[in-house]
KOLLOVEX-503109 format. One record per residue (C-alpha): residue number from 1; x, y, z. Coordinates in Angstrom, 3 decimals, padded with zeros to 6 digits, always signed. Layout:
BEGIN
KOLGU  num         x         y         z
KOLGU  NUM         X         Y         Z
...
// end
This chain:
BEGIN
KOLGU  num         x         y         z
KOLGU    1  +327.837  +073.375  +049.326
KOLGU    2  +325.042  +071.594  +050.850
KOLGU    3  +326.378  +072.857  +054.129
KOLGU    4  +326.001  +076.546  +052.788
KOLGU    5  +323.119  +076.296  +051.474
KOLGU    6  +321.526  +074.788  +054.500
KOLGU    7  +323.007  +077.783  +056.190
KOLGU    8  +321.716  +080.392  +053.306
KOLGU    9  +318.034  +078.812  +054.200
KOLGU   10  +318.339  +078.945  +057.765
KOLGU   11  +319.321  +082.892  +057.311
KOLGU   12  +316.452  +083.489  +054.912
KOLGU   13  +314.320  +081.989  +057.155
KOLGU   14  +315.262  +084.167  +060.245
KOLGU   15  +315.094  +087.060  +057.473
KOLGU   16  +311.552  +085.566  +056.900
KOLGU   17  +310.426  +085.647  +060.874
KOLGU   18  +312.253  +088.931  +061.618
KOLGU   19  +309.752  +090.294  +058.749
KOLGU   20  +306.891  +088.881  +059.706
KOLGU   21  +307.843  +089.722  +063.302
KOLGU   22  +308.045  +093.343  +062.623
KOLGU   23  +304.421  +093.006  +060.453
KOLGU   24  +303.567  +091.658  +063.491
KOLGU   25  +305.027  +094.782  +065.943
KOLGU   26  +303.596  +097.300  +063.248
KOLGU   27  +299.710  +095.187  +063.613
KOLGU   28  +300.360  +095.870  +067.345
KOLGU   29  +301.308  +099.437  +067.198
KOLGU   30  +298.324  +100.186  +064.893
KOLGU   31  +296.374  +097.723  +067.114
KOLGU   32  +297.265  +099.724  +070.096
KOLGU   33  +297.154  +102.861  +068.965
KOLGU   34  +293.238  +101.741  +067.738
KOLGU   35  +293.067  +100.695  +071.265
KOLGU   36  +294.744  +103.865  +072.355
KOLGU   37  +292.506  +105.889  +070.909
KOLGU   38  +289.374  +103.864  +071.761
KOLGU   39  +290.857  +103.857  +075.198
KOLGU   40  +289.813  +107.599  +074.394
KOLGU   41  +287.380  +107.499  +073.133
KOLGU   42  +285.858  +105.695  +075.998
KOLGU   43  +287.245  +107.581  +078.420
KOLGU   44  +285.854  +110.826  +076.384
KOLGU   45  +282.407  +108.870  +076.296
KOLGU   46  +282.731  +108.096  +080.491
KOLGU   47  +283.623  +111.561  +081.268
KOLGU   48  +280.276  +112.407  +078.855
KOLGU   49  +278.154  +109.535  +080.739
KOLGU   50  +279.848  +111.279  +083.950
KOLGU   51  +278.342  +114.529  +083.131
KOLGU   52  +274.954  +113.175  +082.485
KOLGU   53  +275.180  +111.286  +085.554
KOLGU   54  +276.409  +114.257  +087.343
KOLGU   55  +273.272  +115.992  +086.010
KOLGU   56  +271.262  +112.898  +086.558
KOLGU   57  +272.038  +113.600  +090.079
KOLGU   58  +271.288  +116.898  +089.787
KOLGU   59  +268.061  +116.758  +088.346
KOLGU   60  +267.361  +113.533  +090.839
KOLGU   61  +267.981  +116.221  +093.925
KOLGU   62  +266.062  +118.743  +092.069
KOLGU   63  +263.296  +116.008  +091.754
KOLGU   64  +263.431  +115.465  +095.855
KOLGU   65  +263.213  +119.141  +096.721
KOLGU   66  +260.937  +119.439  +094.188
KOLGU   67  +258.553  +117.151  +096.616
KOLGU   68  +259.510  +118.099  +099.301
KOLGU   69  +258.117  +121.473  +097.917
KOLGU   70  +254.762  +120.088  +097.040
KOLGU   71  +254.620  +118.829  +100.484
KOLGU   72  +255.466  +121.794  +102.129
KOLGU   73  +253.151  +123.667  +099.452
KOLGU   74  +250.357  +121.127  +100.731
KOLGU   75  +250.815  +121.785  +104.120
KOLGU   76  +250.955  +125.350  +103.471
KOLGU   77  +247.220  +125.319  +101.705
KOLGU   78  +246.560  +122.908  +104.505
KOLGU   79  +246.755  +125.448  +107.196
KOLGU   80  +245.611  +128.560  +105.247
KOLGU   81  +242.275  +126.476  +105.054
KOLGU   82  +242.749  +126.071  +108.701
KOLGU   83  +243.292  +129.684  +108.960
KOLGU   84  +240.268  +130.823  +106.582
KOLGU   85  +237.692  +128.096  +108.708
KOLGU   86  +239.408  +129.850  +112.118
KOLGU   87  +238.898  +133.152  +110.650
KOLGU   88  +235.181  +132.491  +109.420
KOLGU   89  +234.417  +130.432  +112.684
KOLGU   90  +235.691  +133.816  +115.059
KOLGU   91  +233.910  +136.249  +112.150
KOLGU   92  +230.741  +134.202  +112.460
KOLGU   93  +231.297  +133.607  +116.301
KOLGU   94  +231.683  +138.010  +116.738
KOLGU   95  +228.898  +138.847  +114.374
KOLGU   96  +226.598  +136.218  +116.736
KOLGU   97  +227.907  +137.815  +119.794
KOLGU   98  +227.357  +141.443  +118.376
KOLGU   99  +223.824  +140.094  +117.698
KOLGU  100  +223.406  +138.728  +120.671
KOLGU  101  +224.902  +141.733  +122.743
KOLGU  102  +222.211  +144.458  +120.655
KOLGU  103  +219.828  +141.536  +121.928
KOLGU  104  +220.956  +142.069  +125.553
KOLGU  105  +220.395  +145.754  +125.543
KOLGU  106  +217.005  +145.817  +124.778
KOLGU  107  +216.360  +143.038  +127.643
KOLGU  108  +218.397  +144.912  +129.756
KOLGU  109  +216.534  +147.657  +129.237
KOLGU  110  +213.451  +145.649  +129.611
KOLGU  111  +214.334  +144.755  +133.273
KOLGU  112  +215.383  +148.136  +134.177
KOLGU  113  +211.403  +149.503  +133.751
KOLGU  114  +210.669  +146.183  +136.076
KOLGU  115  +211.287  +147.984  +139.000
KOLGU  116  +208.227  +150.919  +137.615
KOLGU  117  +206.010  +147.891  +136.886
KOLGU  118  +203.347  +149.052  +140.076
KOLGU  119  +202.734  +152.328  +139.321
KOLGU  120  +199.883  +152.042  +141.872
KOLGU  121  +197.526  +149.192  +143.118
KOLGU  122  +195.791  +149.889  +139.909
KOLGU  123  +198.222  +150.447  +137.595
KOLGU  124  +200.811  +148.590  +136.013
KOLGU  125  +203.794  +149.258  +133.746
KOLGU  126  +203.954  +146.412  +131.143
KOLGU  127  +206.974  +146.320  +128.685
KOLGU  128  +207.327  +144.252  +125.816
KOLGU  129  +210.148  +143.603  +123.195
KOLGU  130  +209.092  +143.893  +119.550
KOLGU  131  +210.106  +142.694  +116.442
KOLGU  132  +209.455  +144.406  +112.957
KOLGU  133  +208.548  +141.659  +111.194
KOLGU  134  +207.822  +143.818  +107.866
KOLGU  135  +211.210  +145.694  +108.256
KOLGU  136  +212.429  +141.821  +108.531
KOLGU  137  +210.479  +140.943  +105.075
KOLGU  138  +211.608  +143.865  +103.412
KOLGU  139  +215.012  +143.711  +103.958
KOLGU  140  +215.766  +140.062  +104.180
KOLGU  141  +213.134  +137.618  +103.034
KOLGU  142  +212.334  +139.179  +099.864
KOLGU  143  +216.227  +139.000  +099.250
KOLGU  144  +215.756  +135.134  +099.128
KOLGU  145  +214.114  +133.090  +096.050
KOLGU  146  +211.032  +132.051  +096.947
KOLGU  147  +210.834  +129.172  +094.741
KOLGU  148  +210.801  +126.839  +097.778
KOLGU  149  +208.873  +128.079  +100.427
KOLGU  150  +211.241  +130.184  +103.332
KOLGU  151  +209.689  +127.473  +106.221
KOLGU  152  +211.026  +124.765  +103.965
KOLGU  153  +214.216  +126.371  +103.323
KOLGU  154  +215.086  +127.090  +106.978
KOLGU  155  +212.655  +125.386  +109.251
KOLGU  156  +208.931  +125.203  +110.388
KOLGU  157  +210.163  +127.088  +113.995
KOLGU  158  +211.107  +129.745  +112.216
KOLGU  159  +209.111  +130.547  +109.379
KOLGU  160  +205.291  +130.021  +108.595
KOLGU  161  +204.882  +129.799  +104.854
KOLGU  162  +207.373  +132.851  +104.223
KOLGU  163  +206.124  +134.843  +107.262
KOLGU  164  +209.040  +135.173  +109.901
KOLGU  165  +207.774  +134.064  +113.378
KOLGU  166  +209.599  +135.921  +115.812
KOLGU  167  +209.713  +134.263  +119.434
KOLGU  168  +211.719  +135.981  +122.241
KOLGU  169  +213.167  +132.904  +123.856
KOLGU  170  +214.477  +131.163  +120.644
KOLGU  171  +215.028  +134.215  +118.381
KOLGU  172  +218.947  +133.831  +118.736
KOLGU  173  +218.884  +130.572  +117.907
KOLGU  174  +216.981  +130.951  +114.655
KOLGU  175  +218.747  +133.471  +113.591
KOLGU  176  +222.019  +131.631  +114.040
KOLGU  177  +220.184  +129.039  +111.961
KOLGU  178  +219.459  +131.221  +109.252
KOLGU  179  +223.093  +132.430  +108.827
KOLGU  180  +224.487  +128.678  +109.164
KOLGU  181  +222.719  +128.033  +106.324
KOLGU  182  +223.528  +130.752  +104.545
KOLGU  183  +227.121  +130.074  +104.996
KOLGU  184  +226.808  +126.180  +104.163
KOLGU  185  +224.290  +125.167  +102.672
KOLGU  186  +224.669  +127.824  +099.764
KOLGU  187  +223.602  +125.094  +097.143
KOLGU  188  +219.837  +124.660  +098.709
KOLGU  189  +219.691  +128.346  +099.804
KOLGU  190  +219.075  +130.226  +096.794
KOLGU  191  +219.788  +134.001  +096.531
KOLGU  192  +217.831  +136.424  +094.015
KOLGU  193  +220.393  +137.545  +091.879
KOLGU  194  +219.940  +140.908  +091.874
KOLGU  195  +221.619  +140.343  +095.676
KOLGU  196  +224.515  +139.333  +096.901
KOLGU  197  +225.376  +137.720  +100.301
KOLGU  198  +226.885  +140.006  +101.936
KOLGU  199  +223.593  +142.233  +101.028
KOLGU  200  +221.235  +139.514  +102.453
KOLGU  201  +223.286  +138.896  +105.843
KOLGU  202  +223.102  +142.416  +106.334
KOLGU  203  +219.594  +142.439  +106.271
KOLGU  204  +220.184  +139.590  +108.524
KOLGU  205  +221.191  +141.109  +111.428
KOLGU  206  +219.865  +145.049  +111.228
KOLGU  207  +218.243  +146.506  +114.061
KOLGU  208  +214.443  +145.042  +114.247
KOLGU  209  +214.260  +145.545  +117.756
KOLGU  210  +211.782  +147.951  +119.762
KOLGU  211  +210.725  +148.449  +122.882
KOLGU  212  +206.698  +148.713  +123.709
KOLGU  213  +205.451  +150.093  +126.522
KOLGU  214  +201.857  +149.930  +127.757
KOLGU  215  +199.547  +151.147  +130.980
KOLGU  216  +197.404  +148.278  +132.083
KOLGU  217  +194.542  +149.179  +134.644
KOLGU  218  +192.357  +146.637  +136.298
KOLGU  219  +192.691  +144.485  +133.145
KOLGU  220  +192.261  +147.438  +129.838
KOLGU  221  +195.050  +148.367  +128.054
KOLGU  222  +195.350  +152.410  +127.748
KOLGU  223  +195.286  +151.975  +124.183
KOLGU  224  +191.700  +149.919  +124.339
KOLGU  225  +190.260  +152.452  +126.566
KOLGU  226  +187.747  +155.489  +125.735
KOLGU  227  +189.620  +159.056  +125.263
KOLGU  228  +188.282  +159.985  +129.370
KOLGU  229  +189.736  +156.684  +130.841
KOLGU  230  +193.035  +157.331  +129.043
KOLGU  231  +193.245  +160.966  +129.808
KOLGU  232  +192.781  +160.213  +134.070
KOLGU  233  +195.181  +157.020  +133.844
KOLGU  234  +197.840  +159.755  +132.052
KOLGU  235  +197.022  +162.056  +134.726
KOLGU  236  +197.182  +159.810  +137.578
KOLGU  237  +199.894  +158.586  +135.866
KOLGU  238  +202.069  +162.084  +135.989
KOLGU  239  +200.999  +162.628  +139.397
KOLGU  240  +202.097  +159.137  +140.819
KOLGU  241  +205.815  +159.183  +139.207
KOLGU  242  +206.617  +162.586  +140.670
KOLGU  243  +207.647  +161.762  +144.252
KOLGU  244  +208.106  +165.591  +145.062
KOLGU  245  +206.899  +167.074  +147.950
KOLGU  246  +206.212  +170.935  +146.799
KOLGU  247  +203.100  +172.155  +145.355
KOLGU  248  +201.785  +171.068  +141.719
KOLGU  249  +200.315  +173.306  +139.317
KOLGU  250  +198.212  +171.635  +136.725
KOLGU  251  +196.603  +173.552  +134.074
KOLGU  252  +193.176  +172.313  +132.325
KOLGU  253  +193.375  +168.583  +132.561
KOLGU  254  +189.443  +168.940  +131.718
KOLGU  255  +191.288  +168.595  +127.679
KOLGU  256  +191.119  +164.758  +128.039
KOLGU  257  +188.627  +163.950  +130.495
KOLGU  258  +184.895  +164.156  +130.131
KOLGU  259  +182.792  +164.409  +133.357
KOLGU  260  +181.376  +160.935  +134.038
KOLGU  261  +185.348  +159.850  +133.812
KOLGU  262  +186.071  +163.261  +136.656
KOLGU  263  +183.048  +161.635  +138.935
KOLGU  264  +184.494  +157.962  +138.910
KOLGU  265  +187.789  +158.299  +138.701
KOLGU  266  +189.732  +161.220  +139.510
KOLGU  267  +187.905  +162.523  +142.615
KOLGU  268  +189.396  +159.529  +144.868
KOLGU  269  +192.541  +160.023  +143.263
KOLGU  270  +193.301  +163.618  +144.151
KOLGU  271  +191.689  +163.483  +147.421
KOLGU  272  +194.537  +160.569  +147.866
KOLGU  273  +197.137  +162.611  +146.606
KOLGU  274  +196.772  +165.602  +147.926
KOLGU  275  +197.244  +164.621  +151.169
KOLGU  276  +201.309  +164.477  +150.623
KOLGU  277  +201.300  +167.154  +148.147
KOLGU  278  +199.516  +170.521  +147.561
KOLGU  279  +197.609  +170.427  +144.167
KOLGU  280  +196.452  +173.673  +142.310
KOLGU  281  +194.472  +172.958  +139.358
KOLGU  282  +193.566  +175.522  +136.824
KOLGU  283  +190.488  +174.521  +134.903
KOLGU  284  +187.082  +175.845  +133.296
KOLGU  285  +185.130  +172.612  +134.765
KOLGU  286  +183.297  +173.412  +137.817
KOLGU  287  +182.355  +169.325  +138.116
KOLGU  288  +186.578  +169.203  +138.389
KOLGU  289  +186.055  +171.566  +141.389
KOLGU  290  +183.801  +169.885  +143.214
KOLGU  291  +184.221  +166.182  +142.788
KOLGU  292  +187.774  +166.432  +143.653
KOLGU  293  +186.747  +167.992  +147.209
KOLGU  294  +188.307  +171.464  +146.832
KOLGU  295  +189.734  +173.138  +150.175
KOLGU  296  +189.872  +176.199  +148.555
KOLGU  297  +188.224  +177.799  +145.332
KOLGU  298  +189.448  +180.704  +143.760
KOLGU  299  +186.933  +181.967  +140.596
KOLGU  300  +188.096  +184.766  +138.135
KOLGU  301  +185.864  +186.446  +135.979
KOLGU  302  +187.245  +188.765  +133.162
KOLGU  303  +185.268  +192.014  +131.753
KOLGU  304  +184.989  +194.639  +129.571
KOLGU  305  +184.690  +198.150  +130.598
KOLGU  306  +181.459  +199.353  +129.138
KOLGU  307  +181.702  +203.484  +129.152
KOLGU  308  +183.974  +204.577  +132.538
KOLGU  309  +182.591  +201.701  +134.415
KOLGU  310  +182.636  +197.767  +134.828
KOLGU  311  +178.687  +196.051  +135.123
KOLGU  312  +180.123  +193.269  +136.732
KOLGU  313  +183.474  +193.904  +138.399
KOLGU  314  +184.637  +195.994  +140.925
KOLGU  315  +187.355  +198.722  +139.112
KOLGU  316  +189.693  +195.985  +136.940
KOLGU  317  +189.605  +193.874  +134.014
KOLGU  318  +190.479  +190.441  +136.091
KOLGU  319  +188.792  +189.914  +139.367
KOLGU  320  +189.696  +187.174  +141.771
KOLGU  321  +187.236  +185.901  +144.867
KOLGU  322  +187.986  +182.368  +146.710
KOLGU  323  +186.350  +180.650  +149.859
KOLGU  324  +185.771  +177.409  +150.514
KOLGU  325  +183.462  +175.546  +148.434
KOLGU  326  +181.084  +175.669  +151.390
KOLGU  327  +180.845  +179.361  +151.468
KOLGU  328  +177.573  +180.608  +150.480
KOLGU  329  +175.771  +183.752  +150.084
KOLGU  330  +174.192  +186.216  +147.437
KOLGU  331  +173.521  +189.986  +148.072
KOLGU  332  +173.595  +191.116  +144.576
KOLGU  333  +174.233  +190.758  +141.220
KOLGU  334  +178.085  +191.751  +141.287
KOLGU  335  +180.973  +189.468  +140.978
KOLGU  336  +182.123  +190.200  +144.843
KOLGU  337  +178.390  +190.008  +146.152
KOLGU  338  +178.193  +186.006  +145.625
KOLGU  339  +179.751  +183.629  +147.685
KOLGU  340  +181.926  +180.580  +146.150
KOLGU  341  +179.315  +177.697  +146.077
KOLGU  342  +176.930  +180.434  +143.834
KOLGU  343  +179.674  +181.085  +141.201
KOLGU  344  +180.545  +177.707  +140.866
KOLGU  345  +176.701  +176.633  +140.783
KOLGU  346  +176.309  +179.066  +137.621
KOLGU  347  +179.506  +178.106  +136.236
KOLGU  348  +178.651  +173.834  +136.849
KOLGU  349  +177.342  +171.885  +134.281
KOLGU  350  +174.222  +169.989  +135.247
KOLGU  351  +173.431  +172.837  +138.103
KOLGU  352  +173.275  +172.621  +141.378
KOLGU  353  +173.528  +168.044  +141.136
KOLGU  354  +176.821  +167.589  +142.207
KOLGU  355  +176.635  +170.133  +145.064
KOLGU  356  +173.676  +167.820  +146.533
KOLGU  357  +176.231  +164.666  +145.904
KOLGU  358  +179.050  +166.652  +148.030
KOLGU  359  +176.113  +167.682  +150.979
KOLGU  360  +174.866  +164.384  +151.087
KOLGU  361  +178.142  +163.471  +151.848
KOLGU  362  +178.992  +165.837  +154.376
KOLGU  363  +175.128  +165.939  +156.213
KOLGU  364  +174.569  +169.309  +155.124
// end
């Protein structure tokens, strides 16, 4: 009994353990499916931390080219500033050399009347560039506020006060000076506002230029001298530039001469001159006649025909006689019944005082 007993306990035991065995297999299972699905779970959450880091990635590439961008976006602005200084350094290098080449014409031009600089051995040619300083005012200095004076703004050389002072040998320069300022110094250079810059550089560089010419003899200026002097320097003048050999017909120059000028000046001349060319002068001024040492005179007389016949003339209207200046005689009162020297004695102002000056000279 004792023996089955023992043997009852020892199965109810095993009983016992199987049970809590299989409590034991069902907490795995349930512990290993929690696992399972944890295992899951965590997979699900490393696929998800995956992705991000997928995108992670992503956004980190996007973050490099992204700089790399910028960079190349830097260097980009980089050399378009390089561009726009090349560009404004060859636009303000051409617009210089345009200035400078209008600048070279008009010296060029300048040396080109050189060679005409001795008219004669009394005459001389001067030419001179000018500069319109008003123009200049006008249509660039009053453009600029004046608020500061222009000499302070840009430079004792080249203004006085706000007068421009033009010099010929540095004129490029200052004007170069002028426009660097313009350009870079816009904060000190102030503009009226009524202008704008490109408005004020154009009045920069417009066309001031002119060219001056002047007759210089023995020391006068032809624009200092008395209306006679000027008139036989222009005459001398016309006949000294034509280098032609054939005759020259010259009608009144008497206009612009007065006789003291005809005495003193132009006598000399023509007797010079008219030993390479022939020289016919047409004039009303018997002194003309005279002092110039006529070879040969010819006098017209006009008339009116009083009833069938003519007091004075011959048969016509116009009547021509001519002689030598020397040729003298008077058998009447009709035009053909004088000789030369007495038609030009009752035609000459101041009578018969510069035929004694021409037979002085000859011993008559």
């Amino acid at each position: 009994m004792k023996s089955l007993n023992e043997n009852v306990k020892s199965k109810i035991l095993e009983v016992k353990n199987y049970l809590q065995n299989d409590n034991f297999i069902f907490k795995v299972c349930e512990k290993t499916k929690l696992l399972e699905e944890e295992i899951v779970n965590s997979q699900n959450n490393i696929k998800k931390y995956e992705e991000k880091m997928g995108n992670m990635e992503k956004q980190l590439n996007l973050v490099e080219l992204l700089e790399q961008e910028k960079q190349k976006k830097v260097l980009i602005e980089e050399k378009e500033k390089e561009i726009i200084l090349l560009k404004n350094d060859l636009t303000n290098k051409k617009i210089l050399e345009k200035y400078q080449e209008l600048l070279a014409l008009y010296e060029n031009k300048i040396l080109e009347h050189l060679k005409f600089k001795n008219i004669s051995e009394d005459i001389e040619l001067v030419v001179k560039l000018k500069f319109n300083t008003n123009s200049f005012k006008e249509k660039f200095s009053e453009k600029i506020s004046k608020k500061l004076v222009l000499e302070k703004q840009f430079g004792e050389n080249i203004f006085i006060g706000n007068e421009f002072k033009f010099t010929k040998d540095c004129h490029l320069e200052n004007i170069k000076n002028i426009y660097d300022k313009l350009i870079n110094n816009k904060e000190e250079i102030k503009i009226n506002q009524s202008y704008s810059l490109e408005e004020v550089l154009e009045g920069l560089f417009k066309d001031y230029f002119s060219i001056e010419y002047d007759l210089v003899q023995n020391g006068d200026s032809l624009l200092e001298m008395s209306p006679g002097k000027r008139g036989i320097v222009l005459f001398q003048l016309f006949l000294q530039l034509s280098n032609s050999d054939t005759p020259i017909l010259i009608d009144q120059p008497e206009d612009n001469l007065d006789n003291r000028t005809i005495y003193q000046e132009l006598n000399t001349f023509i007797k010079n001159r008219k030993l390479k060319r022939q020289i016919i002068l047409v004039s009303h001024n018997a002194n003309l006649v005279v002092s110039t040492d006529s070879e040969n005179v010819i006098v017209a007389n006009q008339e009116i025909k009083k009833g069938n016949n003519y007091e004075y003339n011959e048969k016509y209207k116009f009547e021509y006689i001519n002689g030598a200046l020397e040729e003298t005689f008077n058998n009447g009162k009709k035009f053909h019944e004088k000789g030369i020297r007495e038609h030009v004695c009752e035609i000459l102002e101041g009578g018969e005082k510069a035929f004694k000056i021409r037979e002085k000279k000859y011993g008559f």
